[in-house]
C-alpha positions as CSV (number, residue, x, y, z in Angstrom):
1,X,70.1,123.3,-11.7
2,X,71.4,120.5,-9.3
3,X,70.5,120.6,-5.5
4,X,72.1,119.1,-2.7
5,X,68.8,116.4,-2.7
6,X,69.9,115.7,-6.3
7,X,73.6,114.7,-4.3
8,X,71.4,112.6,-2.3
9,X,71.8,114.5,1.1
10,X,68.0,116.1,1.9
11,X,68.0,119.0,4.3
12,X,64.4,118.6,4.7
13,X,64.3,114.9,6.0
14,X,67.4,116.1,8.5
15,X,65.1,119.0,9.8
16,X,61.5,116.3,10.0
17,X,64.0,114.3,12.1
18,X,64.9,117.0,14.4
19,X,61.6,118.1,15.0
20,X,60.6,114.7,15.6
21,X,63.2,113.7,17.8
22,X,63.0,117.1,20.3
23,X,60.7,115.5,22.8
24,X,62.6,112.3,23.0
25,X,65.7,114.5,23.8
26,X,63.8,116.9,25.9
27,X,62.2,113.8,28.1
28,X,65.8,113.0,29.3
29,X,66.8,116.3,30.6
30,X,68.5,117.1,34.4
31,X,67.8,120.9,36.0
32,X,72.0,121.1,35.0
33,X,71.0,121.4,30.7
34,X,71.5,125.0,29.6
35,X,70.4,124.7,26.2
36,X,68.1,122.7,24.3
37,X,68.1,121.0,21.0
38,X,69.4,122.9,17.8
39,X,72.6,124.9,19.1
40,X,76.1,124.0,18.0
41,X,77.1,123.2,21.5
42,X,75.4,121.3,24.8
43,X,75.7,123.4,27.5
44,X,75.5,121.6,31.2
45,X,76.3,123.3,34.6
46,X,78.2,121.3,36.7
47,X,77.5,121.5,40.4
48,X,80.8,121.9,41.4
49,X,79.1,122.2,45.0
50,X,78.9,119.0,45.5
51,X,82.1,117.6,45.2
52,X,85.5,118.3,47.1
53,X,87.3,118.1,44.2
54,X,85.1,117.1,40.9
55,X,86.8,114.7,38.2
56,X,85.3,114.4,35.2
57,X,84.9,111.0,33.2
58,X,84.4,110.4,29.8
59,X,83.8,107.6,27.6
60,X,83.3,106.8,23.8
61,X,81.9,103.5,22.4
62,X,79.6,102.3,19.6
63,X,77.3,99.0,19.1
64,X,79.8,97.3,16.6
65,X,78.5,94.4,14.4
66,X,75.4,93.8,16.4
67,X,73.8,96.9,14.2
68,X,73.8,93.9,11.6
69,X,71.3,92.5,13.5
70,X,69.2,95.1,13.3
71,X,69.2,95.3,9.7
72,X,68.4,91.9,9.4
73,X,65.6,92.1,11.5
74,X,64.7,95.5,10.5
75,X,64.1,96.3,14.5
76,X,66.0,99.5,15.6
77,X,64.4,100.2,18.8
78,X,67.4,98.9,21.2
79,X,70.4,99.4,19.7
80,X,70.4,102.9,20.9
81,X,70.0,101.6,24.5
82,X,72.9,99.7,23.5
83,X,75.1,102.6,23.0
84,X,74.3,104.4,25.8
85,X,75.3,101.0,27.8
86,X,78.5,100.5,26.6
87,X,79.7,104.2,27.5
88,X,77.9,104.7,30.8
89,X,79.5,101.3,32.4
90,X,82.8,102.0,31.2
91,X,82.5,105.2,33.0
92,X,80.6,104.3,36.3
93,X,83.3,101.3,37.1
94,X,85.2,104.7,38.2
95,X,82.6,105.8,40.5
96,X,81.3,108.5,38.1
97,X,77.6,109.5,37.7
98,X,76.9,109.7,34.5
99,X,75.9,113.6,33.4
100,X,75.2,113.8,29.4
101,X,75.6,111.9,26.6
102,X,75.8,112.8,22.4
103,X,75.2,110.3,19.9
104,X,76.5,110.8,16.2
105,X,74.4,108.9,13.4
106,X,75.3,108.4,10.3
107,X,73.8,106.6,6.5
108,X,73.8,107.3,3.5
109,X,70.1,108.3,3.2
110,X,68.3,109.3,5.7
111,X,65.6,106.9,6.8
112,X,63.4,109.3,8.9
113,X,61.0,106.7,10.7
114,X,64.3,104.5,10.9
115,X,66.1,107.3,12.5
116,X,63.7,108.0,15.1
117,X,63.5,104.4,16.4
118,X,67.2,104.3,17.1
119,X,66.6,107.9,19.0
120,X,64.1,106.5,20.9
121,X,66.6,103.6,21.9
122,X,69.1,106.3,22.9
123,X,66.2,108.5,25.0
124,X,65.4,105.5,26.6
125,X,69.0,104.4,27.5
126,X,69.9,108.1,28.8
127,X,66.6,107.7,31.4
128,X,67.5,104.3,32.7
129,X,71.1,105.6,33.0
130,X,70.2,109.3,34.8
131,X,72.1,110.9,32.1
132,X,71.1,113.7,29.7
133,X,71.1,113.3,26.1
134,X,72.2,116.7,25.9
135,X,73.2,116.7,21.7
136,X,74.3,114.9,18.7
137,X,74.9,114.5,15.1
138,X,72.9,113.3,12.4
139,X,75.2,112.7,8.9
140,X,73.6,111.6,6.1
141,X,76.6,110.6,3.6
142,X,75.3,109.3,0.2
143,X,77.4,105.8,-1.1
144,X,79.5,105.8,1.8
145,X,76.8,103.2,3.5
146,X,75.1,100.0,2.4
147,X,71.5,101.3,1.1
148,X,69.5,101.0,4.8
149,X,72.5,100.9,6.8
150,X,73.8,103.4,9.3
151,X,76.0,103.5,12.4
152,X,75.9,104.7,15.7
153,X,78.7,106.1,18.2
154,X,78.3,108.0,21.2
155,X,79.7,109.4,24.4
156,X,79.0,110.2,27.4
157,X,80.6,112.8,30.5
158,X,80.0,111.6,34.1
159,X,81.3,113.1,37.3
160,X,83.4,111.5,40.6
161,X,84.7,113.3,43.3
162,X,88.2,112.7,43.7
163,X,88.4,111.2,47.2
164,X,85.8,108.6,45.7
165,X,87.6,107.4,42.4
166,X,87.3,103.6,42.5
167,X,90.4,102.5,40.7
168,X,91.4,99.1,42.1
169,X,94.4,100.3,43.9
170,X,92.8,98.7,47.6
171,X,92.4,95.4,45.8
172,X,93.9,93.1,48.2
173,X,94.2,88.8,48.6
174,X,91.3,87.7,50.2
175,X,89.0,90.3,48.5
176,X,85.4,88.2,47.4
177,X,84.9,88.8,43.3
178,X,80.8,89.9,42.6
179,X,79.4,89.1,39.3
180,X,76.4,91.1,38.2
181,X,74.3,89.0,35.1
182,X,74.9,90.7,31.9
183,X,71.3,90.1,29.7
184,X,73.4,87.9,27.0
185,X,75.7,89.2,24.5
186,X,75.4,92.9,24.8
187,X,77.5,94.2,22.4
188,X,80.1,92.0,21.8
189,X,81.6,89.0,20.2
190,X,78.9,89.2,17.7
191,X,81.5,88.8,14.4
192,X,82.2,85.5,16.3
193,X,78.3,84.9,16.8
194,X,77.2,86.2,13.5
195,X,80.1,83.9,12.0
196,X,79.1,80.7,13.5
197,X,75.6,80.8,13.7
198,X,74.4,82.8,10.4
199,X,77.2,81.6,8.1
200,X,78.5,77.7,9.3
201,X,74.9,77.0,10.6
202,X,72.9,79.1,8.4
203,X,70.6,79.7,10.6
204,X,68.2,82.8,10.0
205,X,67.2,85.9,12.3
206,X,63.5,84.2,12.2
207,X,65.4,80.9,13.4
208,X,64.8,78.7,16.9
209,X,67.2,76.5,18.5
210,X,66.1,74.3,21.3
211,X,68.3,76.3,23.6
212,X,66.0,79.7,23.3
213,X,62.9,80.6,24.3
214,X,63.1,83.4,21.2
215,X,63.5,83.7,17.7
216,X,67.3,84.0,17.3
217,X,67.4,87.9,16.4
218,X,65.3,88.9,19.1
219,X,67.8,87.1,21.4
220,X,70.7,88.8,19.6
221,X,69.2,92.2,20.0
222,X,68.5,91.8,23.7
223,X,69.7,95.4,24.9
224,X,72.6,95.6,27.1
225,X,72.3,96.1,30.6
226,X,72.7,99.5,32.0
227,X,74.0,99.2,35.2
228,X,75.1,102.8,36.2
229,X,72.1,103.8,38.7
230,X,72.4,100.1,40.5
231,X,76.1,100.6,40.9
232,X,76.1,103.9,42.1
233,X,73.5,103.1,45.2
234,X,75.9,100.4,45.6
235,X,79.0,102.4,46.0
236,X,77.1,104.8,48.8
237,X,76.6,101.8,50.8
238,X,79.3,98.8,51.0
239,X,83.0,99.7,50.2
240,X,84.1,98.4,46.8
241,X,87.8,98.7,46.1
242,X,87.4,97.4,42.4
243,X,84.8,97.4,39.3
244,X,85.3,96.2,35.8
245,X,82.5,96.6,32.9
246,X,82.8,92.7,31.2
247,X,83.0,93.6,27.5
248,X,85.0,92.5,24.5
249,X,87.6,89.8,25.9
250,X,85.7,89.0,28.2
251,X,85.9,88.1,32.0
252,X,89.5,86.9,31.2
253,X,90.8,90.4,29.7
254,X,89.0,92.9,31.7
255,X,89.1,92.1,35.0
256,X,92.9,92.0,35.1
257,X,92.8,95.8,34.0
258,X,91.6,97.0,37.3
259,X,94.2,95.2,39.1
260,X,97.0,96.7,40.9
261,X,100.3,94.4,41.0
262,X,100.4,91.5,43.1
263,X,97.1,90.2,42.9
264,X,95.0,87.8,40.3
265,X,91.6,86.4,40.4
266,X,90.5,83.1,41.4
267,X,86.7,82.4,39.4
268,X,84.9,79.7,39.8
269,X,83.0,79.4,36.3
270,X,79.9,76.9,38.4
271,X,78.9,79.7,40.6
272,X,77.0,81.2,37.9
273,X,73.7,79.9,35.2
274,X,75.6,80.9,31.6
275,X,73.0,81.6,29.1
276,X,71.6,79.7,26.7
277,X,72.7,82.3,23.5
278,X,76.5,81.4,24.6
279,X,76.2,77.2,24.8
280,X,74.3,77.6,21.5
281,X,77.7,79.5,19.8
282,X,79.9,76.9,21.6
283,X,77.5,74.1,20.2
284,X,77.1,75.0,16.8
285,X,80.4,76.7,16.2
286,X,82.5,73.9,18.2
287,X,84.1,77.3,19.9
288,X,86.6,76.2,22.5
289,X,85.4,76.5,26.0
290,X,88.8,79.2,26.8
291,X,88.1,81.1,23.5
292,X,84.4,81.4,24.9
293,X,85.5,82.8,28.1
294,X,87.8,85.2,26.7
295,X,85.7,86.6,23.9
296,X,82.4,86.9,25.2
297,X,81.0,88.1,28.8
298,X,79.2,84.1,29.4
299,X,76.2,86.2,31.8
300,X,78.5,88.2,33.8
301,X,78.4,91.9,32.5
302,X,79.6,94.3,35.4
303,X,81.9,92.5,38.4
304,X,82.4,93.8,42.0
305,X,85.3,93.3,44.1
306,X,84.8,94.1,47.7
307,X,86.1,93.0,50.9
308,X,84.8,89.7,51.7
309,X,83.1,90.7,54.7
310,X,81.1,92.5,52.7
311,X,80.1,90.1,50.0
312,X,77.4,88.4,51.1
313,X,75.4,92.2,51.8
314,X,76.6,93.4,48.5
315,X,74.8,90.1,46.7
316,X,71.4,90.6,48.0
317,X,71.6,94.6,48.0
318,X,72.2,94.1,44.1
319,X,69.7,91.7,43.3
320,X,67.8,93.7,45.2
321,X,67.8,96.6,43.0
322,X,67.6,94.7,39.9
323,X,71.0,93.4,39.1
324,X,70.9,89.1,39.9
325,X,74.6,88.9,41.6
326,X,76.4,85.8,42.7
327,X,79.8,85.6,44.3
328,X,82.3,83.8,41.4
329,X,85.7,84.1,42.6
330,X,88.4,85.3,45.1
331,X,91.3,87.5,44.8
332,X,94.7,85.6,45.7
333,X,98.4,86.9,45.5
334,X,100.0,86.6,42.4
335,X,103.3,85.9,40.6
336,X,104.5,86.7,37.2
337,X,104.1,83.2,35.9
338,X,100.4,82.6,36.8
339,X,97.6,83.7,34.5
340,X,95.9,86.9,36.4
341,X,92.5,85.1,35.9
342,X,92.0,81.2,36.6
343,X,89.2,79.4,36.0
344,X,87.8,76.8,38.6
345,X,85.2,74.3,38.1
C-alpha cells in the first residue's frame, strides 16, 4: 500500500512544524488578528477609525540567491528577517505602517529543525517591523528542490491614509538627499557577489579577507535592515516629500523611480563610509566602480529626501533612533539628456 510519505511528502513533519512554530507566530500578534494559526484564511480588523481615508499597501519579495548562503553555511536564522525586510521597506517608502505579513516556504523534504529557524527569522522580522505574521504556507514538494534546499517568499499589507501618501510628487530643486546605512548587502547583488568571490576567488564561507572583521558567510548573511518603525517616527515629525528603499540596481536605478519630472539627483559618493563587503567584490572581482554603484546598495539602504531646511534635524533624529544617516546629495533640475543620478566625488 503506498502512502503519501512513501511520495516523499510527510503530513506528520508538516503538522510537528506547526505546532512548533504557533508561539513564534503567536509572539508577533497586534489587538487587530482575528484568528490564529491553522485557518485557511488570516483575518485582521482594520481600524478604519483612524484614517480619513485608509489606503492599503502591499508588497511581495523574497531573499533571492543569498538563501545560497545559508546552505552553505548551514545557518538559517536571518534569512527570514531578510524577507520580511525587503517587503516592509518597499511598502513604508509610501508612508504605510506595516499591518501583517505571510510567508510561503517551500523544499522538497521537510527539514523540521531547519524549518523552524527560518520561522524564527521571520517572527523576529515581523517584531522589529510592528507587523503581524498573521499566516503562511509550508510546501513540501519532493525532487522539485536540491536535497536541503528550500525557498522563501512573502508579503506583507500595510496601511496610509490618503492625505499622507508620500509619493515624490513635492520633490522639488534644492530638496537635501538623506541616506540611511544599509547593514551591507541585504539581499541583493549576491549572483554578482557569489560569482566573484566563491567562483573567480574561490574563496570559502569559512574564509577571511583583510577587509572583514568576519568570516565571509557571516558577513554575507548579515540581515537586512528593517527600517519601517524608524521611518514612520520620522514621517510624524519632519516633512519628507520623497523615500526610496535602495535595492537591486542600486542607488542609481531606484532613486530615480520616486521622481516626478523635472528633477535629478546630485550624490556625492564621499559623504558616506562604503563597507568593506563591497571594496572586497570590487577588489577581487575587478567590478567597475559604475557597475558597483548600480548593482549593489554600497551602505545606503533607505534614502530621504526632504526639504533642505530640514536636513540637518532629519540626520540626527535618524541616527538617533538607530538608523546612522548622512546627507549625500541634492536634488537639481533636470533635462532629458542628463543622467537622473550623478555621481560627485
Amino acid at each position: 500500500m503506498t502512502t503519501y510519505r512513501d511520495a516523499g511528502v510527510d503530513i506528520d513533519a508538516g503538522d510537528e512544524f506547526v505546532d512548533r512554530i504557533s508561539p513564534l507566530v503567536r509572539s508577533t500578534f497586534r489587538p487587530e488578528v482575528l484568528t490564529d494559526l491553522g485557518g485557511f484564511g488570516g483575518l485582521f480588523k482594520l481600524q478604519a477609525h483612524r484614517y480619513a481615508e485608509p489606503v492599503l499597501v502591499s508588497g511581495t519579495d523574497g531573499v533571492g540567491t543569498k538563501l545560497k548562503i545559508a546552505f552553505l553555511t548551514d545557518r538559517h536564522d536571518t534569512v527570514g528577517i531578510d524577507l520580511v525586510a525587503m517587503c516592509v521597506n518597499d511598502i513604508v517608502v509610501s508612508g504605510a505602517e506595516p499591518l501583517f505579513f505571510l510567508d510561503y516556504f517551500a523544499t522538497g523534504k521537510l527539514a523540521v529543525p531547519k524549518a523552524d529557524s527560518v520561522l524564527k527569522g521571520i517572527a523576529e522580522g515581523c517584531r522589529q517591523a510592528g507587523c503581524a505574521l498573521i499566516g503562511g504556507e509550508t510546501a513540501e514538494m519532493p525532487s522539485f528542490y536540491a536535497e536541503g534546499e528550500y525557498d522563501l517568499a512573502g508579503f506583507a499589507v500595510g496601511v496610509v491614509d490618503r492625505p499622507k501618501i508620500i509619493d515624490g510628487r513635492s520633490i522639488a530643486p534644492g530638496d537635501a538627499v538623506i541616506g540611511l546605512a544599509s547593514t551591507g548587502l541585504h539581499s541583493n547583488g549576491y549572483s554578482l557577489a557569489r560569482r566573484v568571490l566563491l567562483d573567480q576567488a574561490q574563496l570559502t564561507v569559512t574564509s577571511r579577507l583583510p577587509e572583514l572583521d568576519q568570516p565571509l558567510g557571516a558577513v554575507l548573511l548579515t540581515p537586512t535592515r528593517i527600517y519601517a518603525k524608524q521611518v514612520l517616527t520620522l514621517i510624524q515629525e519632519f516633512p519628507i516629500n520623497g523615500i526610496a528603499h535602495i535595492t537591486g540596481g542600486g542607488i542609481t536605478e531606484n532613486l530615480p523611480r520616486v521622481f516626478p519630472p523635472g528633477v535629478r539627483a546630485q550624490v556625492k559618493r564621499s559623504a558616506w563610509s562604503v563597507p568593506p563587503i563591497f571594496h572586497a567584490i570590487a577588489r577581487l572581482g575587478q567590478v567597475k566602480r559604475e557597475e558597483m554603484y548600480r548593482v549593489f546598495n554600497m551602505g545606503i539602504g533607505l534614502i530621504l529626501v526632504v526639504p533642505a531646511s530640514a536636513a540637518q534635524a532629519v540626520v540626527a533624529r535618524a541616527t538617533s533612533l538607530g538608523d546612522p544617516a548622512c546627507r549625500i546629495g541634492t536634488i537639481v533640475p533636470s533635462t532629458s539628456e542628463e543622467p537622473l543620478v550623478e555621481y560627485v566625488d
